[in-house]
LOKOL-122472 format. One record per residue: residue number from 1; residue in one letter; z, x, y of N, C-alpha, C in turn. Coordinates in steps of 0.2 Angstrom, whole numbers. Last residue first. Example, Ala and Ser with C-alpha at 12.3 -4.5 7.8 and 13.67 -1.06 7.14 Angstrom:
BEGIN
    i  aa     nw     nu     nv    caw    cau    cav     cw     cu     cv
    2   S     35     64    -11     36     68     -5     39     64      0
    1   A     39     66    -28     39     62    -22     39     66    -16
END
This chain:
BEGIN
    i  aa     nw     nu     nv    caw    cau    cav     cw     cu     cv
  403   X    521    564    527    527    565    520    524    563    515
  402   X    515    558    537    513    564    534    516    563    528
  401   X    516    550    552    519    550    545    513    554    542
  400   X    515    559    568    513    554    562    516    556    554
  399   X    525    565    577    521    561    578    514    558    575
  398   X    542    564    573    536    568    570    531    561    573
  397   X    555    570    583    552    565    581    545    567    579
  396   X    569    582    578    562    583    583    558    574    579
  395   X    583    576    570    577    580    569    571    578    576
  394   X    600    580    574    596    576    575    588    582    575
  393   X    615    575    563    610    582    565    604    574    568
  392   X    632    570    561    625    568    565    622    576    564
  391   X    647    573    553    640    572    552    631    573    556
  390   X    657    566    560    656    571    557    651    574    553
  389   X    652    557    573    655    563    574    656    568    567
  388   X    645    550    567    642    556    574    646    562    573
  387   X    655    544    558    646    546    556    645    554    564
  386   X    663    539    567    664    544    564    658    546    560
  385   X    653    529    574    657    535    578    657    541    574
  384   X    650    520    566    644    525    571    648    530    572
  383   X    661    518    560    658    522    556    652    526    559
  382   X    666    507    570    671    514    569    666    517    564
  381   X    654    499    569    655    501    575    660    508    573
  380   X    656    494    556    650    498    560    652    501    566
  379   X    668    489    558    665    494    554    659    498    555
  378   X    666    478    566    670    483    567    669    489    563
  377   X    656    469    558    655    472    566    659    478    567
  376   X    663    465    547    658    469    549    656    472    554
  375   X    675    457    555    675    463    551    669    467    551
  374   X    665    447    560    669    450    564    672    456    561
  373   X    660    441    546    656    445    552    659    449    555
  372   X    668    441    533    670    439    539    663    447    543
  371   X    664    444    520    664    440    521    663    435    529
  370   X    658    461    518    663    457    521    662    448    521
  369   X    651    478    515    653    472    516    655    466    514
  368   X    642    492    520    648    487    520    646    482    518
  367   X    634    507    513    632    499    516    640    494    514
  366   X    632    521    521    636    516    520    633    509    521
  365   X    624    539    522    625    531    524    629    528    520
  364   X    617    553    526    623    551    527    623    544    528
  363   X    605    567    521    606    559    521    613    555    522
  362   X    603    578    513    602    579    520    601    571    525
  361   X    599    570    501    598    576    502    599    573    509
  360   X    607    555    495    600    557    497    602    566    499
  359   X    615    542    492    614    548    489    607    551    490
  358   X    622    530    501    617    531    501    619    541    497
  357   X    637    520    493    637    525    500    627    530    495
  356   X    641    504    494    636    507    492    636    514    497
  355   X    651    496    499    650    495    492    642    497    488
  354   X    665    497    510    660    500    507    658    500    500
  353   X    679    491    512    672    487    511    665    490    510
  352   X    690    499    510    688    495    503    682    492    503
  351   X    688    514    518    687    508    518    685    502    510
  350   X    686    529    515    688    524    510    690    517    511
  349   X    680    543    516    677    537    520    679    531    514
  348   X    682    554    510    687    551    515    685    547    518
  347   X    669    557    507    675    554    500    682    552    504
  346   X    657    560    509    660    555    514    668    553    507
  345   X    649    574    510    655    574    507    657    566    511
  344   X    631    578    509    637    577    513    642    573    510
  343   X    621    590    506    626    585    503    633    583    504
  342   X    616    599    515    613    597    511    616    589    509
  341   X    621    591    534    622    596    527    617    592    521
  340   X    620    585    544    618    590    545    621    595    538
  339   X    612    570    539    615    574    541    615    582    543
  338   X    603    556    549    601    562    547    610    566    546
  337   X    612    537    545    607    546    547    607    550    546
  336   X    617    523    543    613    529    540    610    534    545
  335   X    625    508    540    627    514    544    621    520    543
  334   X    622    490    537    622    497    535    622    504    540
  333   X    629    474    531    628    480    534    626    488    533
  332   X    633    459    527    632    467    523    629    471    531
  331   X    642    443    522    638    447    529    640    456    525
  330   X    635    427    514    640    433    516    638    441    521
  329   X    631    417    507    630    417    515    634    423    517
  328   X    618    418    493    624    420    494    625    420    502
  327   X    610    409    481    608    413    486    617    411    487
  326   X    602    411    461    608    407    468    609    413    474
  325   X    585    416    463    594    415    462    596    413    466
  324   X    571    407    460    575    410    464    583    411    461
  323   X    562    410    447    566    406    449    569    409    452
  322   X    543    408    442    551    412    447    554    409    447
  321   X    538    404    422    538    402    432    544    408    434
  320   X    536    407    410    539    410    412    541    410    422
  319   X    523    402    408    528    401    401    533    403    405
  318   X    513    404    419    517    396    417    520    397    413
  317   X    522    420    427    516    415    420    521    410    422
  316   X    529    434    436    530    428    432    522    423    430
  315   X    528    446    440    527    444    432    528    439    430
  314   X    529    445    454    521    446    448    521    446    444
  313   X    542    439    454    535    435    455    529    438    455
  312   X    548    452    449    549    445    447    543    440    449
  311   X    546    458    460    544    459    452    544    453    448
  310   X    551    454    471    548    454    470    543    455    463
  309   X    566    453    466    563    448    466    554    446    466
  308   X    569    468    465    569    464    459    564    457    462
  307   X    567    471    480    561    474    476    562    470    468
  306   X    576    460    487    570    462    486    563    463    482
  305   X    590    455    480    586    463    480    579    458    479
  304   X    600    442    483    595    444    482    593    451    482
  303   X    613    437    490    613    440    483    605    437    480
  302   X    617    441    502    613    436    500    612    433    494
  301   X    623    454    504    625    448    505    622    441    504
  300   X    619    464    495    627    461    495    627    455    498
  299   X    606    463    496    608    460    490    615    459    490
  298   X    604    466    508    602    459    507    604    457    500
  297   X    606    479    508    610    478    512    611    469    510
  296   X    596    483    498    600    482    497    607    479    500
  295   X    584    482    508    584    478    502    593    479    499
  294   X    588    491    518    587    484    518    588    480    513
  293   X    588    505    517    590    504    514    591    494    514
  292   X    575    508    524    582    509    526    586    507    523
  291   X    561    498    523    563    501    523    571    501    523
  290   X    556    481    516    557    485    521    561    490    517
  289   X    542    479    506    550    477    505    551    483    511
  288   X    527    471    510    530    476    506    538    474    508
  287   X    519    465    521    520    463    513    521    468    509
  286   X    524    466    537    523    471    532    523    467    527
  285   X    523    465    556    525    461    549    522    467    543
  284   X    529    469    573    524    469    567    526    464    560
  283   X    533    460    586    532    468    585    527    470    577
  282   X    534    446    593    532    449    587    530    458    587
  281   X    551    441    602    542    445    603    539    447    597
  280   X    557    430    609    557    434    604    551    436    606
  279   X    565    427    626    561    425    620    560    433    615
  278   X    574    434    638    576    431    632    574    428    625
  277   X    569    439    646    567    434    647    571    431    643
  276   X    573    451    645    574    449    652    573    445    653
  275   X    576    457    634    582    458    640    581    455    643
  274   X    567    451    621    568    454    628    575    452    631
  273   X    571    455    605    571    449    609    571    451    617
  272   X    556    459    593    560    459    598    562    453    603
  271   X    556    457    577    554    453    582    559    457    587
  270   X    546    460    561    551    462    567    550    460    571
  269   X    546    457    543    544    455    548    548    456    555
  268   X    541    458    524    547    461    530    542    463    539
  267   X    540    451    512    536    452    517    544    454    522
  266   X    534    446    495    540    452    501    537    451    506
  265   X    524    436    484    527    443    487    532    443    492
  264   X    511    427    490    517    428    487    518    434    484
  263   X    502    424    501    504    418    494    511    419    492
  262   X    499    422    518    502    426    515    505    421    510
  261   X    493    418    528    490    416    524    494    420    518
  260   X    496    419    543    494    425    539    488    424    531
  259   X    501    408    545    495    410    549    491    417    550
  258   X    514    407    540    507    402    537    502    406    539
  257   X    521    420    543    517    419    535    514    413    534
  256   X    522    412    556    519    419    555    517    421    549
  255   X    532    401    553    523    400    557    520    407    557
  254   X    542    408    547    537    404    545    531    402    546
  253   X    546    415    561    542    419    553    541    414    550
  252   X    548    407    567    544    411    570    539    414    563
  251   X    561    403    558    554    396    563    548    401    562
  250   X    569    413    560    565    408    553    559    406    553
  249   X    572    414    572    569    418    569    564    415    562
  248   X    578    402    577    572    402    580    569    406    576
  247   X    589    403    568    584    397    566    581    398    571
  246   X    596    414    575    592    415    568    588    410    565
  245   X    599    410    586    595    417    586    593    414    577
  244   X    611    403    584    605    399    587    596    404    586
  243   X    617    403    568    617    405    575    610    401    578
  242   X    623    402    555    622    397    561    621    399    567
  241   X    624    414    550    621    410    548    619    403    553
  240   X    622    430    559    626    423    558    622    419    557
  239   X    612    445    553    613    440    558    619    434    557
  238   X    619    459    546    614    451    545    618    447    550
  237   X    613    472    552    615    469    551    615    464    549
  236   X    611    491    554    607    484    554    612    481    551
  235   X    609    508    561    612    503    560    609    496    559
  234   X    606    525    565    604    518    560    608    512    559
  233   X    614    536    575    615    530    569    611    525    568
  232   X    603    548    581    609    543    582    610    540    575
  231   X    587    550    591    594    551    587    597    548    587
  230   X    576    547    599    582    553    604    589    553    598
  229   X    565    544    592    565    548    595    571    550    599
  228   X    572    536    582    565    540    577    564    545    585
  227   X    578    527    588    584    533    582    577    538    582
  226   X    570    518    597    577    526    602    577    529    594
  225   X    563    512    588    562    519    591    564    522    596
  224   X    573    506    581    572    511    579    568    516    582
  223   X    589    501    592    581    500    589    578    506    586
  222   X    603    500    585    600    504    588    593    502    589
  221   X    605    488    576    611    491    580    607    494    585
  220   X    595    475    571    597    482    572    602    483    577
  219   X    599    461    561    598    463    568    598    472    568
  218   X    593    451    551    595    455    553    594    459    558
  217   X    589    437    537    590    440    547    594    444    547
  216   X    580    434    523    586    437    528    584    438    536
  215   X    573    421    515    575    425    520    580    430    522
  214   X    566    410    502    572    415    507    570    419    510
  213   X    552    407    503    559    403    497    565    406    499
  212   X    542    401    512    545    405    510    551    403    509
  211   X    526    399    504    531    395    508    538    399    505
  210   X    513    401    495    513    401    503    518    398    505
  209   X    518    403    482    516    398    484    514    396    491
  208   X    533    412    490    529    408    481    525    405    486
  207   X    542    427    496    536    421    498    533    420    491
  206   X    554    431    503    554    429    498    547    424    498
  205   X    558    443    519    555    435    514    553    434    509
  204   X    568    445    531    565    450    527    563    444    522
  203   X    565    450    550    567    444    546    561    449    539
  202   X    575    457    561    570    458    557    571    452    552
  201   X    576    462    579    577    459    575    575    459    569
  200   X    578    469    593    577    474    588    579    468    583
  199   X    582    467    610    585    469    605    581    468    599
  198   X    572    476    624    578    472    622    581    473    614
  197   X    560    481    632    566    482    634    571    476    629
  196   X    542    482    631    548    476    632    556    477    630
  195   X    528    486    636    535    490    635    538    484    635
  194   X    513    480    632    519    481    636    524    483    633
  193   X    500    492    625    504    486    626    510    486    632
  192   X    485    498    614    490    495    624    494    491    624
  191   X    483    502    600    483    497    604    489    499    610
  190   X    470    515    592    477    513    597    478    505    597
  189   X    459    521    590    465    519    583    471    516    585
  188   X    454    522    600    452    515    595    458    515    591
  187   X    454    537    601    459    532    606    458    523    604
  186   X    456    545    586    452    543    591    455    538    596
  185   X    463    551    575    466    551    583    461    546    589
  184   X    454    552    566    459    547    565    465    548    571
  183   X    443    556    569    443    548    570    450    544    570
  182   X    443    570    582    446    567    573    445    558    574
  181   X    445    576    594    438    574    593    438    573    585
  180   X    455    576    606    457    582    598    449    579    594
  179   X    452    568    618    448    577    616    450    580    608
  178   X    455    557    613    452    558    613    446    565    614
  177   X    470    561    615    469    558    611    461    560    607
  176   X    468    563    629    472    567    624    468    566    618
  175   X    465    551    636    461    556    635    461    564    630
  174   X    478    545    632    471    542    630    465    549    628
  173   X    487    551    638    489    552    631    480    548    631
  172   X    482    550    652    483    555    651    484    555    643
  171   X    481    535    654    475    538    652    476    547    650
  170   X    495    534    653    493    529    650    485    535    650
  169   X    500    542    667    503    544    659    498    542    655
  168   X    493    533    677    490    540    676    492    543    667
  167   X    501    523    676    496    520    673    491    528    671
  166   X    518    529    669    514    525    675    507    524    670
  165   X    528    528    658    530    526    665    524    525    669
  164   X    523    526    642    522    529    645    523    526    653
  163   X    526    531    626    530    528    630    529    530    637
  162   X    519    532    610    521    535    615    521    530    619
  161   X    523    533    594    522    528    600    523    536    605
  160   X    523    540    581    517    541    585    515    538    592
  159   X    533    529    572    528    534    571    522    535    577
  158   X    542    518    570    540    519    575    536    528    578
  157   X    534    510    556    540    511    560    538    515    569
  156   X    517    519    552    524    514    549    530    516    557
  155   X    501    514    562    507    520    554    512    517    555
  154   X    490    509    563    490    507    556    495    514    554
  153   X    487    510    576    486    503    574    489    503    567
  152   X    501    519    587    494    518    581    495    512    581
  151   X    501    512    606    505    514    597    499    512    591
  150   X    507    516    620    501    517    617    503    520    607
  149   X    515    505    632    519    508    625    509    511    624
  148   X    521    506    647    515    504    645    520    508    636
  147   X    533    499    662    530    503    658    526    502    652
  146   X    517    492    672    524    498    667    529    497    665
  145   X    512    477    671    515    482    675    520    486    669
  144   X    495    473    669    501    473    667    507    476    669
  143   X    483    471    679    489    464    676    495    465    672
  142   X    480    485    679    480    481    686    485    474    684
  141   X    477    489    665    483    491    669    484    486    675
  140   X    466    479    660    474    479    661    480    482    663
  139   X    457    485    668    460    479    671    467    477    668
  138   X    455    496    662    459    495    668    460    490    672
  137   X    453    491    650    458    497    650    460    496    658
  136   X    439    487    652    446    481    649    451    486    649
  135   X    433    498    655    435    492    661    439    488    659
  134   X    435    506    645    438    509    652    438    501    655
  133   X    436    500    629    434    497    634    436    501    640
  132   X    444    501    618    439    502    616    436    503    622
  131   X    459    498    612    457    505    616    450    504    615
  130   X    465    479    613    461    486    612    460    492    616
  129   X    480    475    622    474    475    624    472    482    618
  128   X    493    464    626    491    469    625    483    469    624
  127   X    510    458    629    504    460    631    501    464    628
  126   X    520    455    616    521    458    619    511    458    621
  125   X    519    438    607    515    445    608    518    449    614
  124   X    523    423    603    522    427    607    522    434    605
  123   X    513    413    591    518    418    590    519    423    598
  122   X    500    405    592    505    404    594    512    408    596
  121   X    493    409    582    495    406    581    502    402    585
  120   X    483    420    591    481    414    592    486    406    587
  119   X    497    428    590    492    427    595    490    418    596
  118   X    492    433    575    500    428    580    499    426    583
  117   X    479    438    576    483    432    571    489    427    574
  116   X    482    449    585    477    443    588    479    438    585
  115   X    493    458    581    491    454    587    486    447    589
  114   X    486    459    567    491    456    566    496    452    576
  113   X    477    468    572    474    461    570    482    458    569
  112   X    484    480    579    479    475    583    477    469    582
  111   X    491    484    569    493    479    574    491    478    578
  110   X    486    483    551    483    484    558    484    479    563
  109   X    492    478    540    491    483    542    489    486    549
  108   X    490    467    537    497    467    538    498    476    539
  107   X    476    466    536    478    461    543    487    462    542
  106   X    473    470    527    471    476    533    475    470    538
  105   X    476    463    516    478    466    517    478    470    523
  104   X    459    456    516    466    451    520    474    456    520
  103   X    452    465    516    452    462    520    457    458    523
  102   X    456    468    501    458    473    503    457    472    515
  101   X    466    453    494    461    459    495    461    462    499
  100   X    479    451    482    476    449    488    471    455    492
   99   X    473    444    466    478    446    471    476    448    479
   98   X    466    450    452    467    443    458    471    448    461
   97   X    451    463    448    458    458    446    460    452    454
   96   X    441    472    448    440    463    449    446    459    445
   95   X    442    484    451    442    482    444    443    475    444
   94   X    441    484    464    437    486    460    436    483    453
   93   X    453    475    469    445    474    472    439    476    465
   92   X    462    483    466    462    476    463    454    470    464
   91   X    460    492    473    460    496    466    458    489    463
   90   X    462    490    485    454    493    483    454    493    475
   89   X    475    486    484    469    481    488    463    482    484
   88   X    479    497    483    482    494    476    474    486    478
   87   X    479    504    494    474    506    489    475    502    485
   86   X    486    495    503    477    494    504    474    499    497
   85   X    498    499    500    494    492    498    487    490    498
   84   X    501    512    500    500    507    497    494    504    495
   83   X    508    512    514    501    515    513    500    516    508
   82   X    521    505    512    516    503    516    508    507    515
   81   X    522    504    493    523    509    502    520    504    506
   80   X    518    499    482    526    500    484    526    502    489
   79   X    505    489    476    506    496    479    514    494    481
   78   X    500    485    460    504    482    467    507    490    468
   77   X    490    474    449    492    483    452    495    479    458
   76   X    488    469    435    491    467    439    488    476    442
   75   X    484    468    422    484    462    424    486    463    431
   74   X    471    479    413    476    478    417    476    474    421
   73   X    469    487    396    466    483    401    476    483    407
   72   X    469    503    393    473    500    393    473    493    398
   71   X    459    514    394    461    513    389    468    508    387
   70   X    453    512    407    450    512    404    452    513    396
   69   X    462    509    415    460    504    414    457    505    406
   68   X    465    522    421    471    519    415    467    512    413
   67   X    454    525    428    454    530    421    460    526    415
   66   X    459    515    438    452    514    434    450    519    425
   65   X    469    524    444    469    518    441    462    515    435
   64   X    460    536    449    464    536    442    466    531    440
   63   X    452    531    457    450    533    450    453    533    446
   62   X    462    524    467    455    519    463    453    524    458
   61   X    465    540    471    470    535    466    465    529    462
   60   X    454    543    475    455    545    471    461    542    467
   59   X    451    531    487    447    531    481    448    539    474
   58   X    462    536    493    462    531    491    460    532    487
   57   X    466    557    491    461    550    495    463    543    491
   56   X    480    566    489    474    563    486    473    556    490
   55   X    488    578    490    485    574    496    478    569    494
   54   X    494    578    477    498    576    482    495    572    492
   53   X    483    570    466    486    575    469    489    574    476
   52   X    491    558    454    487    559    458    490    566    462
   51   X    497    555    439    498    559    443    491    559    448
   50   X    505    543    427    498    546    429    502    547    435
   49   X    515    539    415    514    541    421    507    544    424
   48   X    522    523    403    516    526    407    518    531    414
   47   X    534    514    405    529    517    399    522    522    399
   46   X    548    516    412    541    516    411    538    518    406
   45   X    561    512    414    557    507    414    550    509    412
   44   X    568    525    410    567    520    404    563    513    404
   43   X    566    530    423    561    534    417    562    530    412
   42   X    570    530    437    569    525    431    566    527    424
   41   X    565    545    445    563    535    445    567    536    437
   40   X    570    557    454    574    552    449    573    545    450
   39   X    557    568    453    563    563    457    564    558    454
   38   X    549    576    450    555    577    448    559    573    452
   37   X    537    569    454    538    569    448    545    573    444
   36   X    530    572    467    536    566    468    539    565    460
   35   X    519    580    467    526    582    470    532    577    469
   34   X    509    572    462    513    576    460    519    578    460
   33   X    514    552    466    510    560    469    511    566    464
   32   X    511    542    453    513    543    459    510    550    461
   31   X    510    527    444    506    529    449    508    533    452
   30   X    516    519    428    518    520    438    515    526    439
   29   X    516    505    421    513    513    423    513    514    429
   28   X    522    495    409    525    497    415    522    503    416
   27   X    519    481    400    518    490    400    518    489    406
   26   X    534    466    402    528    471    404    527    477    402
   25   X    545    462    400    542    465    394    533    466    395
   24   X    556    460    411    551    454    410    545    456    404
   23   X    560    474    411    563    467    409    561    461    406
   22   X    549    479    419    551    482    412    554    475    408
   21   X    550    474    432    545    471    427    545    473    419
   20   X    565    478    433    563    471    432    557    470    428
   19   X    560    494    435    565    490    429    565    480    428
   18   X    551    490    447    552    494    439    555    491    433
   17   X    564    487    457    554    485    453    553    486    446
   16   X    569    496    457    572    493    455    566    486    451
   15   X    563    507    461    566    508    454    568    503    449
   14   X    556    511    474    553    505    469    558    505    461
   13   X    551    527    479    553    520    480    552    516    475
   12   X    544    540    485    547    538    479    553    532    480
   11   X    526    536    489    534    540    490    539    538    485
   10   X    517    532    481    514    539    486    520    541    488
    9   X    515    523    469    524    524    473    518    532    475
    8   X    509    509    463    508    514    467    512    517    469
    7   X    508    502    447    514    503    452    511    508    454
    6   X    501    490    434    501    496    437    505    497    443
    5   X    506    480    420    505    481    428    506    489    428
    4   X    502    472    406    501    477    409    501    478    418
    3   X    509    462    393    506    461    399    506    469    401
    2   X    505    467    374    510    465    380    504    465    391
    1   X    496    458    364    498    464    368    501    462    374
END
């Protein structure tokens, strides 16, 4: 009987997963919301759908995987979201399959403990401090000077930071916080930190075996939490091979998936580089495949896609090891924002180096790319313009992920 993996998708992501495990002559059952049932997955990779309800709990997905079990054993489950993975954790917990549990999983989710890890691994950290303590709250206001970030412990990108100029600001979102009287606002769910002012990096990784078999480095144009609150163009890049910035970034993220403990899988990792000191800063790490169109951006230049790669290494057996593909040093890029039409017409955007224009509703992007850095650069740059200018809608910033 053929192998069996199960796929969590709560959003609709992961096609290209799919199809690889298909490839690899896995039954293939993919997991998703109802609502998400008219949107164009893959329907040749799958041999199986099961539907959860749209706002249905962890432990009601653990049912329904546990329901597929029960007419079709199962070797694998792997969540595709970040909010995911912890149920694929519980799922893999329950039915007493391998892979990574639901306590080592919380540490790629909770940037409290993924501060403490780095931390002690060495990894610089933007200052910071648990919401638990008034007196450990005011003594760090006392050692740390403003501006103050206060960011969930456990939602994606830059979801629900608030940015706060004085130390009164600081107890004002606290107390806030604390009157709406929900656990999942409670001022615990927070962590304190410094504000750090600079540039916005991300290293994206191919991990076997605890050691990681590639990487990308890429830089953001914009950081994301200026685009998620005051708008604009999305933009990221791949770093220079030879730069000096990118063999510190490697370093960092190596010593950050040793000290993770992280075997194998994806992992998409962010660092900022302060303006003022110059060192990199750990901002979060994910064991999932970044957002934005990243994975792709990584396949023109590198000649890897993520989410195939990562299929690839849970379907692979001793009859059948990973094999990395031959890797590629070439430079890709991406352009993307909100538009302000349903279905935006870019058919006069006819640069030869566009080699993916994003098809989404209410969605306007480009991924370039070049051999020559210095042409990519320019591209970006002429397409943030004409992007604003033909295009740009800017939405109000949603103060948690919901969708």
């Amino acid at each position: 009987m053929k192998k069996h993996i199960v796929c969590i998708a709560s959003e609709h992501k992961g096609n290209e997963f799919l199809e690889e495990a298909q490839n690899a002559g896995w039954h293939v059952t993919l997991v998703t919301r109802k609502k998400l049932l008219d949107q164009p997955w893959v329907w040749t990779a799958l041999n199986d759908v099961k539907t959860a309800d749209d706002d249905a709990s962890q432990e009601e997905y653990v049912r329904a995987i546990t329901n597929v079990a029960g007419s079709r054993s199962i070797d694998r489950v792997v969540g595709m979201d970040e909010f995911d993975v912890m149920t694929a954790a519980r799922a893999r917990e329950h039915l007493q399959l391998g892979g990574m549990t639901s306590s080592h999983a919380l540490r790629f989710r909770d940037k409290l403990s993924m501060r403490h890890i780095a931390d002690r691994a060495g990894i610089p950290c933007p200052d910071f401090t648990g919401v638990f303590n008034k007196q450990t709250i005011d003594d760090f206001l006392k050692r740390v000077p403003v501006p103050l970030i206060v960011k969930p412990r456990f939602e994606v990108s830059a979801f629900g930071i608030r940015k706060c100029e004085t130390e009164e600001q600081v107890w004002e979102v606290l107390n806030d916080l604390d009157n709406r009287n929900n656990w999942r606002d409670h001022p615990s769910q927070f962590v304190l930190e410094k504000f750090i002012a600079g540039n916005v990096f991300h290293v994206d990784s191919i991990v076997e075996k605890g050691k990681v078999q590639a990487c990308g480095v890429s830089q953001y144009g914009t950081p994301p939490f200026s685009v998620t609150h005051y708008g604009g163009v999305f933009t990221t890049s791949i770093v220079p091979y030879k730069s000096k910035e990118r063999k510190e970034l490697e370093a960092l993220n190596k010593t950050l998936l040793e000290a993770f403990k992280y075997e194998r899988g994806v992992s998409h990792a962010e660092f900022l580089q302060s303006e003022e000191d110059g060192k990199f800063y750990l901002l979060e790490v994910a064991c999932r495949v970044g957002g934005a169109y990243i994975a792709n951006v990584l396949e023109h230049a590198c000649n890897f896609n993520l989410w195939r790669e990562w299929a690839r290494l849970e379907t692979a057996t001793d009859e059948n090891p990973y094999k990395l593909p031959k890797l590629r040093k070439d430079f890709a890029g991406i352009a993307l924002a909100l538009a302000n039409q349903d279905q935006p017409d870019t058919s006069h955007y006819t640069d030869t180096e566009i080699v993916y224009r994003v098809s989404k509703p209410k969605h306007v992007g480009m991924i370039f790319y070049s051999k020559k850095q210095k042409r990519l650069e320019q591209l970006l740059s002429v397409y943030t313009e004409r992007i604003t200018s033909d295009f740009l809608a800017v939405a109000p910033a949603k103060e948690r992920y919901d969708d």
